[in-house]
C-alpha positions in Angstrom: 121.1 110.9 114.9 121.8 109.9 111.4 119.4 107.9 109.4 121.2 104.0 110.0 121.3 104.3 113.5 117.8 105.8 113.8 116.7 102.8 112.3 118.7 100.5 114.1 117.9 101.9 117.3 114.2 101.5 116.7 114.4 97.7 116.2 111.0 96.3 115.1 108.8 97.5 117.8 105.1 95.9 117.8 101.6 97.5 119.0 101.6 94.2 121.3 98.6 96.4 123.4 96.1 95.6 120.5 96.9 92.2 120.0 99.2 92.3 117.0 102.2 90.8 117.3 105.6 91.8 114.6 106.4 89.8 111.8 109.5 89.9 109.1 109.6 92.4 106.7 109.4 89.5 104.0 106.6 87.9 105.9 104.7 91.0 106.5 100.7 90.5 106.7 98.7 92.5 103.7 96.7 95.2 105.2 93.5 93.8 105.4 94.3 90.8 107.1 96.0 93.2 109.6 92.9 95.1 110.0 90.9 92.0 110.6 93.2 91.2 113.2 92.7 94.6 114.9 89.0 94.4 114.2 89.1 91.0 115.9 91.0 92.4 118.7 88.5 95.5 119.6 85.6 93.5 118.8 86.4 91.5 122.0 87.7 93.9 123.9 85.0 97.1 123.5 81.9 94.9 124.6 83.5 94.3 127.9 83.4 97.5 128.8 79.6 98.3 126.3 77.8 95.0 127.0 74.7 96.2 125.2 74.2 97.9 121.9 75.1 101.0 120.9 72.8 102.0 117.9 73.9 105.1 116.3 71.0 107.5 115.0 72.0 110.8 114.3 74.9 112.3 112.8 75.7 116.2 112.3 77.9 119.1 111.6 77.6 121.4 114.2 79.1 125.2 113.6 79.4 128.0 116.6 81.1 130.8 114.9 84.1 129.7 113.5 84.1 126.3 115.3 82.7 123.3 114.0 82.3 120.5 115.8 80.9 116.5 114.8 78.2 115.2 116.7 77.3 111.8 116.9 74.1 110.7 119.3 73.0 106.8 119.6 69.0 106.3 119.6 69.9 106.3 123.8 70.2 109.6 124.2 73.8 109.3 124.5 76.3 112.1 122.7 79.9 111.6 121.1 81.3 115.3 119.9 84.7 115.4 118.2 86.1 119.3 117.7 86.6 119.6 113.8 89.9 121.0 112.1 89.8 124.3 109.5 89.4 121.4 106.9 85.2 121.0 108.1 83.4 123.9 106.6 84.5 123.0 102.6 84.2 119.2 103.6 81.1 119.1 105.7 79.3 117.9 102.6 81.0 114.8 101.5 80.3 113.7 105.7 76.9 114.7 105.8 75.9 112.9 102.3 78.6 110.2 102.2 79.9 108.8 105.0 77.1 109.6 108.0 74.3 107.9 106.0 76.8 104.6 106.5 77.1 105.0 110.4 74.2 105.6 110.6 71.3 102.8 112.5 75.0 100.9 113.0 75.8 99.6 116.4 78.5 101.6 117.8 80.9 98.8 119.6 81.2 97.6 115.5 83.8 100.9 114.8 86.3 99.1 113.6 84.5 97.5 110.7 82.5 100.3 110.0 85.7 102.2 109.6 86.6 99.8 106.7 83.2 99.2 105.2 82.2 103.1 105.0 85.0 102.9 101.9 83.7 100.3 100.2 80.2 101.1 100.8 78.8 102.3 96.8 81.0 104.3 95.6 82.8 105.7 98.1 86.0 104.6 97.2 86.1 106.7 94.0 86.1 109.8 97.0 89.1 108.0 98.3 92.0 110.9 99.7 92.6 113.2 102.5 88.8 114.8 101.6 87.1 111.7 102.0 89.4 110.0 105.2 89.0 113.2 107.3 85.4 113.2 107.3 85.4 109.7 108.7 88.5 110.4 110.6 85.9 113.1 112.5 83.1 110.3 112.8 84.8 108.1 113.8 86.7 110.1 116.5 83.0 111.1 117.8 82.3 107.6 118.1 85.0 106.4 120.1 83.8 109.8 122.2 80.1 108.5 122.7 81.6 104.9 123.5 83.2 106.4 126.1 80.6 108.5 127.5 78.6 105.2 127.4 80.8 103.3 129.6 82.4 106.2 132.1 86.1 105.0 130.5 88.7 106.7 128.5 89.3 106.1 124.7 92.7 104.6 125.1 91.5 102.7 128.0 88.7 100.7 125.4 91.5 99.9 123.4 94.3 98.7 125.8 94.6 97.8 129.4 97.2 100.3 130.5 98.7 102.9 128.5 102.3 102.7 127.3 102.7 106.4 128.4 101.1 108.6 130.4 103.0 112.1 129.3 105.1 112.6 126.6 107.3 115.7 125.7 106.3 117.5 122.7 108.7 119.9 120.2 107.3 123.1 119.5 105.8 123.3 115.6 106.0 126.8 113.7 103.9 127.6 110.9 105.8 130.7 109.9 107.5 131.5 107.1 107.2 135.4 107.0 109.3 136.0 109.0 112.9 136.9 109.1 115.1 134.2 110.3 116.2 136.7 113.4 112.3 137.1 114.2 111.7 133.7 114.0 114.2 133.0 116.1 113.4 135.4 118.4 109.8 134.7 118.8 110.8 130.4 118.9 113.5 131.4 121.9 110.5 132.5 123.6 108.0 130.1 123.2 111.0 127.3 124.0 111.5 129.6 127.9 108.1 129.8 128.0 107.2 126.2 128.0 110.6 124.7 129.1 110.5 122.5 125.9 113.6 121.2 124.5 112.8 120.6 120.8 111.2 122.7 118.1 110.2 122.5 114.4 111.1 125.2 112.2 109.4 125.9 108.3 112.5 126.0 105.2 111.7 126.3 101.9 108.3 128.3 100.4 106.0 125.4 100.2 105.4 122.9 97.4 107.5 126.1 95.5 109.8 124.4 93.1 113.2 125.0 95.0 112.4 128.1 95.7 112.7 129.8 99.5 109.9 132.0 101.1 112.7 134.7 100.9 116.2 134.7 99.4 118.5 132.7 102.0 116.1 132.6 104.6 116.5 128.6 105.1 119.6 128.4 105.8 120.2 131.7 107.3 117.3 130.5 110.1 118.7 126.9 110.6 122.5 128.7 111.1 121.0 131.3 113.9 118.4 128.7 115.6 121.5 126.4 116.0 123.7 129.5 117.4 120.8 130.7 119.4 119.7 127.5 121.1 122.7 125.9 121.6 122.8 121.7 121.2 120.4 121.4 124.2 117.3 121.9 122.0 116.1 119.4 118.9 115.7 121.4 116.1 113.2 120.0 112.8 112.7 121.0 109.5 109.2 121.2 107.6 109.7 121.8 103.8 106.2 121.2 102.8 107.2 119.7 99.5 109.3 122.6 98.6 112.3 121.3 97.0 113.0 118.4 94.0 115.5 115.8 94.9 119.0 117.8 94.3 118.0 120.8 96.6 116.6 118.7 98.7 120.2 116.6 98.9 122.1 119.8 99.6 120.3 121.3 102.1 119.8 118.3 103.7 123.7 117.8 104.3 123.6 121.5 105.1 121.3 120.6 107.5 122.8 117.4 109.0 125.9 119.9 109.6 123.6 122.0 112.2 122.5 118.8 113.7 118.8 118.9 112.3 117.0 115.8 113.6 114.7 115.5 110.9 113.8 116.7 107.3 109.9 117.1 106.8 108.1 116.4 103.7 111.6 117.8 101.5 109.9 117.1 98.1 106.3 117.4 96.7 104.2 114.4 98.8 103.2 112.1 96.3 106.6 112.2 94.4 107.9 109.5 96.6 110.4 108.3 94.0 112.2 111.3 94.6 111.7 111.5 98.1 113.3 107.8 98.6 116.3 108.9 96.8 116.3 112.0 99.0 116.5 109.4 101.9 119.0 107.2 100.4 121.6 109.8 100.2 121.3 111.7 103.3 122.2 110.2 106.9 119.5 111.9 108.9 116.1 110.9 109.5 113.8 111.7 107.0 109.5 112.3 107.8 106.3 111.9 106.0 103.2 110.7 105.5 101.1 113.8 106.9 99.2 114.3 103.7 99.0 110.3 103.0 95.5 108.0 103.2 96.3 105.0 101.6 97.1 101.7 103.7 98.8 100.6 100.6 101.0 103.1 100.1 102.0 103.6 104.0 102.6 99.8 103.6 104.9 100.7 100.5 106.4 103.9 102.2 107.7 101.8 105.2 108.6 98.6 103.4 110.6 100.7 100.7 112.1 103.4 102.9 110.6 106.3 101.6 110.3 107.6 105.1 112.7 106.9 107.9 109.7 108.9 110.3 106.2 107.8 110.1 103.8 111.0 110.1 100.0 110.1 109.5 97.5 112.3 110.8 94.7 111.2 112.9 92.3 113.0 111.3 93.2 113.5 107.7 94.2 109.6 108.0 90.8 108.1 109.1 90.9 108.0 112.5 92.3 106.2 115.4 91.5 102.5 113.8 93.8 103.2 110.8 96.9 105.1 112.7 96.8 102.3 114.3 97.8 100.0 111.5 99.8 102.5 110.4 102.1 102.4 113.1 102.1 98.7 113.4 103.5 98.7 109.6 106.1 101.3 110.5 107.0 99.3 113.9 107.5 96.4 111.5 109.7 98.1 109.6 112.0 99.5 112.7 110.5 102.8 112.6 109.2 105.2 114.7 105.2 106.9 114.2 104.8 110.7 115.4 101.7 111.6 114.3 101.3 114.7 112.8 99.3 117.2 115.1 99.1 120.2 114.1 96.2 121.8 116.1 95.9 122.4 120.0 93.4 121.0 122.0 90.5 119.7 121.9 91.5 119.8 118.4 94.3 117.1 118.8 92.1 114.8 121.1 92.7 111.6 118.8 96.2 112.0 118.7 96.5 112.0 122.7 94.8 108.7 123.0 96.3 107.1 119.9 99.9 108.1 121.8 98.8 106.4 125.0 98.4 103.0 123.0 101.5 103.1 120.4 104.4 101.3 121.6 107.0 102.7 118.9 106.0 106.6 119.2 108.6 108.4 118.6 110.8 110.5 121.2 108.3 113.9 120.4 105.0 115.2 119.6 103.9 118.1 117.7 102.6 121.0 119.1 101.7 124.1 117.9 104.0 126.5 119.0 101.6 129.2 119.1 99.4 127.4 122.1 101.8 125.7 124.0 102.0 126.0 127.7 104.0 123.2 129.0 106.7 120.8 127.5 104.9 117.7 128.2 101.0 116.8 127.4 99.2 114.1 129.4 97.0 111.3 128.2 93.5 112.2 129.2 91.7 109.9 131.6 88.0 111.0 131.6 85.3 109.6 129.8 85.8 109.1 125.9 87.9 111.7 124.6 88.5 113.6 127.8 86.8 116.8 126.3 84.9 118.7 128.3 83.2 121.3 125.8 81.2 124.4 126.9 77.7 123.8 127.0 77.0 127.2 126.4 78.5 128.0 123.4 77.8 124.0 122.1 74.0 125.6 122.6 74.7 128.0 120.6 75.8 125.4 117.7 73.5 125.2 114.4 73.4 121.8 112.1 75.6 123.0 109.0 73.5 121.3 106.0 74.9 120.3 102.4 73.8 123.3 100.2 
């Protein structure tokens, strides 16, 4: 689908289960009134469901070998756990001295605001990034978990009435790019039998590697034989990490529009939107990002501008649940789809699963890693909070990681 009808297709989609309803793109509310309006929302909603206070006390880094885990318990007794990506034991830190002492003696059902007052609290904002957002991304996540335990109901279930979805297909995500483009194929063709899924991403360039490939011709040579190999009946994505500056990224971007690629991932370095938007502008296929991005602002700019044609935040590195959530609603507002990035298995990708049950403009798939895939649909979790239901075995095994 080229990039004009992708957008028309869309058409300007609003997150009408959380109360916010779409406006013009010249009449567009500025973020924060936005997130008032979603506080509002939640605020109303949450204490039907948590009549009484929720007063968080403690808030740790828990590690079990080479699993980390957040752990949030309320003054109760009651426990919210959130699994932790790879990014947890170099950040654990910045949570533990920076943005627990914040949630901490809070009342839970208040997780909106605290969401937005943890940055502005001292000086946290002069943290502000992917660092800083991922450690409340976790919190937060382990709240909505111990809100949930609290009142016996599902995370997407204190958020909206019914869920938009209730399964969704996913495309098959590849982190590879050691590989020849005939192993790669090979090992994809499997996974794609395997799980009966009918779309796939594949890695091109060498990452943020200044145009050039992870080996000579291995781009395009991969994107040629996938096509071959699985025939027009599978989706086939492109991740370049950054790799290329504005002219590659134009070239092989009509090379890949040739082979029917659905979308082109991150083609130049993140932050050089500039060049990015001028990537979009040229080619007529959908162009994604936003994985690496934090700022309200600037997904406000990215979707206003056309930067992106995809919307990509991550749950996690983005802050959490409450700010994908106005992140989406900008990109509905815009006519564009959201497909969060998510690329860790479960219980890993907990936040994504309920933040899909409650976005109206989701796009058509959802990342999963290839690697741990076992069907080609994932289902919204119903049980208590986030649906987790970890080992309590090994969590007794867990030490309280401290700041060094």
């Amino acid at each position: 689908m080229d990039r004009r009808r992708f957008i028309q297709q869309v058409g300007a989609t609003a997150l009408a289960g959380v109360g916010l309803r779409p406006v013009s793109a010249q009449n567009q509310a500025e973020p924060r009134t936005e997130a008032e309006r979603l506080a509002s929302s939640l605020h109303g909603r949450i204490p039907r469901f948590v009549p009484n206070p929720v007063w968080i006390e403690t808030i740790e880094v828990l590690r079990v070998e080479a699993d980390y885990y957040v752990r949030v318990r309320s003054t109760d007794g009651a426990v919210g756990i959130a699994a932790a990506n790879q990014r947890m034991h170099v950040l654990h830190p910045l949570l533990t001295r920076l943005v627990a002492p914040y949630f901490k003696g809070k009342d839970a059902r208040d997780l909106p605001s605290l969401v937005e007052g943890v940055y502005r609290h001292g000086r946290n904002y002069k943290y502000a990034g992917m660092p800083f957002w991922n450690c409340v991304g976790h919190v937060e996540l382990a709240v909505w978990d111990l809100l949930g335990q609290v009142s016996g109901e599902a995370v997407w279930a204190l958020i909206v009435d019914k869920p938009v979805r209730e399964y969704f297909p996913v495309y098959l995500s590849s982190f590879n790019r050691h590989t020849t483009p005939k192993k790669e194929v090979e090992w994809m063709a499997e996974r794609l039998a395997t799980t009966d899924a009918t779309a796939c991403k594949l890695k091109v360039g060498g990452r943020m590697s200044k145009n050039k490939d992870a080996m000579p011709g291995r781009s395009k040579a991969l994107v040629r034989l996938a096509r071959k190999t699985f025939g027009d009946k599978v989706k086939i994505f492109v991740d370049a990490n950054g790799s290329y500056d504005a002219d590659h990224a134009i070239e092989l971007g009509r090379f890949l529009q040739d082979h029917n690629v659905g979308f082109f991932e991150e083609p130049c370095p993140w932050q050089q939107y500039e060049q990015t938007q001028v990537v979009a502008a040229a080619l007529d296929m959908t162009v994604a990002g936003g994985e690496q991005d934090t700022s309200l602002d600037m997904f406000r700019r990215m979707v206003r501008g056309r930067i992106v044609d995809l919307v990509q935040p991550d749950v996690l590195y983005a802050g959490g649940i409450v700010r994908c959530l106005h992140i989406a609603n900008m990109a509905a507002r815009a006519g564009l789809k959201c497909t969060p990035h998510s690329s860790k298995p479960w219980p890993i990708n907990a936040g994504m699963l309920h933040l899909a049950a409650v976005v109206e403009n989701l796009g058509p798939y959802q990342e999963y890693p290839a690697y741990a895939a076992k069907s080609a649909k994932l289902k919204i979790p119903t049980s208590p909070g986030l649906g987790v239901e970890h080992d309590p075995d090994r969590l007794a095994k867990a030490k309280p990681v401290l700041p060094s």
